[in-house]
Structures are given as C-alpha cells and as structure tokens.
KOLVOZA-101815 format. One record per residue (C-alpha): z, y, x; residue in three letters. Coordinates in Angstrom, 1 decimal, always signed. Each point is the difference from the previous one (the first is absolute). Layout:
KOLVOZA-101815
<lonu><w>Z</w><v>Y</v><u>X</u><aa>Ala</aa></lonu>
...
END
This chain:
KOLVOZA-101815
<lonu><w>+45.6</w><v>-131.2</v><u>-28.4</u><aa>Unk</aa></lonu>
<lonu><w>+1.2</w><v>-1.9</v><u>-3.1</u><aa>Unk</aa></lonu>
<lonu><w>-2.7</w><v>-1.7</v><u>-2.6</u><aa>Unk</aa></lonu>
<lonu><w>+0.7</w><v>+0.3</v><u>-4.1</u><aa>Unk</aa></lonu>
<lonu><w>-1.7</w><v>-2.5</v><u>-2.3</u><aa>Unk</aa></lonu>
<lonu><w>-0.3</w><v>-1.2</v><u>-3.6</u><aa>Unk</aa></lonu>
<lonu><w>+0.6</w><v>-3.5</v><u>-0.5</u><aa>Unk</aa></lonu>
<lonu><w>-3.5</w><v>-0.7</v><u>+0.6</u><aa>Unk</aa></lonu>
<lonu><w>-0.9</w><v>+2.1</v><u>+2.9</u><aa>Unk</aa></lonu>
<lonu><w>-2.8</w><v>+1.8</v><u>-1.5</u><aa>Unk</aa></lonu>
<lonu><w>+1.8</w><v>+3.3</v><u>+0.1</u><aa>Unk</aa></lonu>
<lonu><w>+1.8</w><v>+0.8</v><u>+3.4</u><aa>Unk</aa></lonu>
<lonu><w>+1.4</w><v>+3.2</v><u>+1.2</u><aa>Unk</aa></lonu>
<lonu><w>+0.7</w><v>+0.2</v><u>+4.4</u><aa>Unk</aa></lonu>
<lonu><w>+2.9</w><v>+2.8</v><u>+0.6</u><aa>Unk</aa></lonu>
<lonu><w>+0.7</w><v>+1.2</v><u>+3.0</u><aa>Unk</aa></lonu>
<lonu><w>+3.4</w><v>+0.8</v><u>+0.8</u><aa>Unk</aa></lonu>
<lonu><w>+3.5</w><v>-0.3</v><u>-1.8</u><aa>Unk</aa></lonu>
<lonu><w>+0.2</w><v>+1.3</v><u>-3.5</u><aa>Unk</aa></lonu>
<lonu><w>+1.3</w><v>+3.3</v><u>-0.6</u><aa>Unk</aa></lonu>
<lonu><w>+2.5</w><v>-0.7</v><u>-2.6</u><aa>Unk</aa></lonu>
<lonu><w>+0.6</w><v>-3.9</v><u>-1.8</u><aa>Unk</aa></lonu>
<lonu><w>+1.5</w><v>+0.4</v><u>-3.2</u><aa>Unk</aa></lonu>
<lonu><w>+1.4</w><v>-2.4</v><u>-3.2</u><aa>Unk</aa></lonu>
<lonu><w>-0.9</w><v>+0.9</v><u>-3.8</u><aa>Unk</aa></lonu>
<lonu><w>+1.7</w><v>-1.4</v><u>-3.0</u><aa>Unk</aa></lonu>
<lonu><w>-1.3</w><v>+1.5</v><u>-2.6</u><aa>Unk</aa></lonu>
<lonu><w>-1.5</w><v>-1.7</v><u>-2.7</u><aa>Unk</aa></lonu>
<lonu><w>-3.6</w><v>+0.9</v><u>+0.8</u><aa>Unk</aa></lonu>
<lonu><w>+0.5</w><v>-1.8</v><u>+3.3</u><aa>Unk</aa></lonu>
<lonu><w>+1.4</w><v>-3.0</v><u>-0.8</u><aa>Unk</aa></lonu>
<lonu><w>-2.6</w><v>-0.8</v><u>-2.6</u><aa>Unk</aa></lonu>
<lonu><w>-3.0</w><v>+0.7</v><u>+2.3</u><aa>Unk</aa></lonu>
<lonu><w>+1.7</w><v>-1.7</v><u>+3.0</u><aa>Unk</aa></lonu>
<lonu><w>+0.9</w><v>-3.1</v><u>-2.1</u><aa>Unk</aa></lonu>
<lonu><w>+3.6</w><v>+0.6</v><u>+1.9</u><aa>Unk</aa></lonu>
<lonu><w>+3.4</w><v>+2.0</v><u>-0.7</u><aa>Unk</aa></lonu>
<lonu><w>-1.4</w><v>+2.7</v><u>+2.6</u><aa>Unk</aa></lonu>
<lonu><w>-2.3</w><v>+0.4</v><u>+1.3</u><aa>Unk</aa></lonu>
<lonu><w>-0.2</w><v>+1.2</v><u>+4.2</u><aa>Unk</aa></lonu>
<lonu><w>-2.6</w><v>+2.7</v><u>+1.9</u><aa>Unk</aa></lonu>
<lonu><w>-0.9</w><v>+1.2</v><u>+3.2</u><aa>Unk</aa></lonu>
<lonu><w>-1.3</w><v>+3.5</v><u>-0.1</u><aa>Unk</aa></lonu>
<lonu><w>-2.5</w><v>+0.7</v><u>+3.1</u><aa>Unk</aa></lonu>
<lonu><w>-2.2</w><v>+3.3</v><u>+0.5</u><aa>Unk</aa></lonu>
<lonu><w>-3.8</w><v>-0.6</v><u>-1.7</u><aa>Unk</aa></lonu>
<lonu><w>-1.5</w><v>+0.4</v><u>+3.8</u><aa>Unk</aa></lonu>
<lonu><w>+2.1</w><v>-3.1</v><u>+1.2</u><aa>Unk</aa></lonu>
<lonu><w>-1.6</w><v>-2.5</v><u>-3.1</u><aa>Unk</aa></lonu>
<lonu><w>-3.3</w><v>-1.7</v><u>+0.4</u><aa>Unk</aa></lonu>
<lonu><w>-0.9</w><v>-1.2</v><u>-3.0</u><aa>Unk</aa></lonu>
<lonu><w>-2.6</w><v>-3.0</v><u>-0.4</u><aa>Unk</aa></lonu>
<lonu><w>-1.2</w><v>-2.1</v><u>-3.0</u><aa>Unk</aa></lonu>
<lonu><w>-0.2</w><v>+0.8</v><u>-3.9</u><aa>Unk</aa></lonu>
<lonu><w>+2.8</w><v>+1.9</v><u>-1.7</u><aa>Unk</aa></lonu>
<lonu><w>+0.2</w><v>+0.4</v><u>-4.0</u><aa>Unk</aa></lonu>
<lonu><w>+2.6</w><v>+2.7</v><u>-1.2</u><aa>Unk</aa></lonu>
<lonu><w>+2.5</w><v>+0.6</v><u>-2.7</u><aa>Unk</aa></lonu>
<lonu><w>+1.4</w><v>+3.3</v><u>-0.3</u><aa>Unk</aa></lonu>
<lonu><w>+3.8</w><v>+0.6</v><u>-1.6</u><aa>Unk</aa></lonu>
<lonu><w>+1.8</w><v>+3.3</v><u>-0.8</u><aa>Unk</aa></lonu>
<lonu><w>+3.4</w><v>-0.1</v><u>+1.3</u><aa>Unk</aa></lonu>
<lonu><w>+2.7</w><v>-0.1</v><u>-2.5</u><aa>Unk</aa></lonu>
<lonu><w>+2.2</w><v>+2.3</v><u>+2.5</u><aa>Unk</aa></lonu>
<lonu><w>-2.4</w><v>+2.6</v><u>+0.4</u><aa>Unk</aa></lonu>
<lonu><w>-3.2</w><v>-0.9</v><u>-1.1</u><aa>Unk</aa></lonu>
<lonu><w>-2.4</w><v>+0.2</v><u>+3.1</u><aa>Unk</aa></lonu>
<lonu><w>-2.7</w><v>-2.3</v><u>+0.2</u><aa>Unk</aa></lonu>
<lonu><w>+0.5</w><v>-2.9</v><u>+1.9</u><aa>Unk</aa></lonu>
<lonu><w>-2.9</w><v>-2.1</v><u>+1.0</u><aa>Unk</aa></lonu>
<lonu><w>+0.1</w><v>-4.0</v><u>+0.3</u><aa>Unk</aa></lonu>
<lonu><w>-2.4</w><v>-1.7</v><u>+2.3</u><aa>Unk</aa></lonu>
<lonu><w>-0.6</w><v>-3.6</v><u>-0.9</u><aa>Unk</aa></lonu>
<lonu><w>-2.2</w><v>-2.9</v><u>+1.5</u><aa>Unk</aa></lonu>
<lonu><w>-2.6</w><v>-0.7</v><u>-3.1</u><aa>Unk</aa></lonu>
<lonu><w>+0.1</w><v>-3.8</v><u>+1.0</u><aa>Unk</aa></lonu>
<lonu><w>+3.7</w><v>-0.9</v><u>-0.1</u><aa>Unk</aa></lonu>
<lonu><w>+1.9</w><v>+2.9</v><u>-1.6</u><aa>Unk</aa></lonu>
<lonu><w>+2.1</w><v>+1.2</v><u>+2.7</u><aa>Unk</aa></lonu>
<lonu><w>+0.8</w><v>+3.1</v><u>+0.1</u><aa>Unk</aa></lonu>
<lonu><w>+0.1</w><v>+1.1</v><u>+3.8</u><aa>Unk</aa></lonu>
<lonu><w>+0.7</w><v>+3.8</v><u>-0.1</u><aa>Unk</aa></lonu>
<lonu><w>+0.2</w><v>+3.1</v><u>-1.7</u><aa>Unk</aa></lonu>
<lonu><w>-0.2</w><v>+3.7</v><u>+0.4</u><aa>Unk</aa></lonu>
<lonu><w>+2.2</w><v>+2.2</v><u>-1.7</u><aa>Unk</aa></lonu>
<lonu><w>-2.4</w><v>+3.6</v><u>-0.3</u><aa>Unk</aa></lonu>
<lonu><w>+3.5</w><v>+2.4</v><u>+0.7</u><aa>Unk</aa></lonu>
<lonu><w>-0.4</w><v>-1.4</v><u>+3.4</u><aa>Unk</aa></lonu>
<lonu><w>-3.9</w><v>-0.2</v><u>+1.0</u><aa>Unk</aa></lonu>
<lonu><w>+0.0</w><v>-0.6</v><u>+3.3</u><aa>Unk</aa></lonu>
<lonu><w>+2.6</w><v>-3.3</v><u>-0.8</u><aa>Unk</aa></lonu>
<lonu><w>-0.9</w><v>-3.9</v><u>-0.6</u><aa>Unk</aa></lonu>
<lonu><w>+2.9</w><v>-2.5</v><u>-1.1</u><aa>Unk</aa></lonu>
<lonu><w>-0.9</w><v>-3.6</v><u>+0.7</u><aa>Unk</aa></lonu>
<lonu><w>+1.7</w><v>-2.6</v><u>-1.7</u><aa>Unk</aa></lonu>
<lonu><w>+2.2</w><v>-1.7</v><u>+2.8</u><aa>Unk</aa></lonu>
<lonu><w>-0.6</w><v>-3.3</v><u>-1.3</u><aa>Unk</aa></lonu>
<lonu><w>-3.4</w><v>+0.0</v><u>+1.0</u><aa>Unk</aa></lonu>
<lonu><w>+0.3</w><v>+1.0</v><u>+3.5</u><aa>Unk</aa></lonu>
<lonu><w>+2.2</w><v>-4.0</v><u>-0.5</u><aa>Unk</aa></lonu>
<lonu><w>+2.3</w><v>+1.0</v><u>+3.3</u><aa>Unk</aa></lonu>
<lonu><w>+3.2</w><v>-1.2</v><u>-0.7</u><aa>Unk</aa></lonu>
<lonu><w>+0.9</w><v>+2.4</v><u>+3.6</u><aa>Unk</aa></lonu>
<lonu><w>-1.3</w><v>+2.9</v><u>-2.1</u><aa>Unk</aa></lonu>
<lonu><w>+2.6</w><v>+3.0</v><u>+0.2</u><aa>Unk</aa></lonu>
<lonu><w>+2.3</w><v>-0.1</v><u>-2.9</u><aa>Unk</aa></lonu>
<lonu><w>+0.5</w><v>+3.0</v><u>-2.5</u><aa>Unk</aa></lonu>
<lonu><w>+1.2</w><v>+3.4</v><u>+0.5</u><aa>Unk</aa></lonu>
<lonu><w>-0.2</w><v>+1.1</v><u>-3.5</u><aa>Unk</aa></lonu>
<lonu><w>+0.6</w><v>-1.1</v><u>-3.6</u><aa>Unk</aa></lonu>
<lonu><w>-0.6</w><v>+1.6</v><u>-3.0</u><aa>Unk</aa></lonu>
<lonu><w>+0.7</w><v>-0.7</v><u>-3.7</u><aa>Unk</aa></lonu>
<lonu><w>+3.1</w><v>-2.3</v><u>+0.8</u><aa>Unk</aa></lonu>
<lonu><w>+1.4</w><v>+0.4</v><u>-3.5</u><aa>Unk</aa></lonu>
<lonu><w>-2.7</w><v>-2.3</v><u>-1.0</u><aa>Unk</aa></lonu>
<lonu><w>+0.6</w><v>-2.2</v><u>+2.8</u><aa>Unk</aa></lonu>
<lonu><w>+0.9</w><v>-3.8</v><u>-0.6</u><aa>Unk</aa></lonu>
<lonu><w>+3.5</w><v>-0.1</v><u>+0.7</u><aa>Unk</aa></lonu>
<lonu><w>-0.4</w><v>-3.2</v><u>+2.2</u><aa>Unk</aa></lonu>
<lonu><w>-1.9</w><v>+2.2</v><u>+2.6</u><aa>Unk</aa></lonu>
<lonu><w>+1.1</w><v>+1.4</v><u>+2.7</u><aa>Unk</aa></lonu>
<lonu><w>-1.3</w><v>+2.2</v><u>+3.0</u><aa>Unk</aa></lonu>
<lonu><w>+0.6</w><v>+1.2</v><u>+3.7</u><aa>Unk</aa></lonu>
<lonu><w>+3.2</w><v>+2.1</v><u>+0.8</u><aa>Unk</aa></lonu>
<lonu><w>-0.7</w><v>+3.2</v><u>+0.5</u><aa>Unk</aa></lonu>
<lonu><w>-3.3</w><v>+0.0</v><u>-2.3</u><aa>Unk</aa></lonu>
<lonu><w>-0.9</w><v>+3.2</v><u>-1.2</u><aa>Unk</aa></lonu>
<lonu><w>+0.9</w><v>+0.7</v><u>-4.1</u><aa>Unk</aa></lonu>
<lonu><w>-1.6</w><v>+3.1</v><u>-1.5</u><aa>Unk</aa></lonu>
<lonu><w>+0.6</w><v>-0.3</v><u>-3.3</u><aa>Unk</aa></lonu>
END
C-alpha cells in the first residue's frame, strides 16, 4: 500500500500496488499548475485508489488533443493531488510528489520534451513518444 496527500492531509488517496506506468510532462500546462518545470505521475487502475476527504476540480482541454482532463485539488491548501484524463476511464494519475517517497520508482515516460528546461535531465532508457 502507498498513502497520497495534499499538503494538509485532508485529501488522501491509499493505492495498492505499483503504478502501472510513471511518466514526466513538460508542457506548458503542467509546469504552470505544478509550480515546477514538469511535472511527474503515477498512473494506477481506478479499483486500486481509495479516495478519502474533499476534492474541488478544474477541468482543462488538452492542447494536443483536446480530451478533457480533470484536476482534483484539496479545497484547503490548493494541491492538486490527481487527475483523470476521460480517454482513459478506468486510469488515475497521482501527482508523485504527494505520495513524498523519495524511494518512489522513477519515470518511464516523458512527453512534450521540446518544452523541457534544458537543465533537466531524465533516466536512460526513458521512454520519448513524441
């Protein structure tokens, strides 16, 4: 089992399992909402996620194709601490920064590098689709 949190605590999520995929965005979207030059997800099946506490959301249209995504936020503190993108339904990303587990498994996939700080740089071996 791993715990997610906001900064305050009042919105968890309890995952069971490793994620299915953990993946880096660069685009602009991203780095403004994470308040960082990427920002980093772990993608686990919706039947894995226990969610508990009070989530506001903000939903965004892609640029790239633009599906819906939906933000989950914690009302009290602002952080966002998933999202669910609705071309995959059965699929929640969770922010890896708030599972804060510097042991958690490093990313496999990275997408929109050409706006990627130039500064930054990732696993061998990573994944690049675009």
């Amino acid at each position: 089992m791993r715990e997610a949190a906001c900064s305050c605590g009042q919105l968890r999520l309890e995952v069971e399992g490793d994620p299915v995929r953990v993946g880096v965005c660069h685009c602009l979207a991203c780095q403004r909402r994470s308040g960082a030059p990427f920002a980093q997800q772990a993608r686990f099946p919706r039947e894995r996620v226990t969610i508990s506490g009070e989530a506001r959301d903000y939903v965004r249209y892609s640029d790239e194709d633009g599906a819906p995504r939906t933000f989950s936020f914690c009302p009290e503190c602002g952080s966002t601490v998933y999202y669910r993108n609705h071309t995959e339904p059965g699929v929640i990303a969770i922010a890896v920064g708030a599972f804060a587990d510097p042991s958690f498994p490093p990313p496999q996939y990275s997408v929109w590098e050409e706006r990627k700080h130039p500064w930054v740089t990732l696993p061998d071996g990573i994944e690049r689709p675009d």
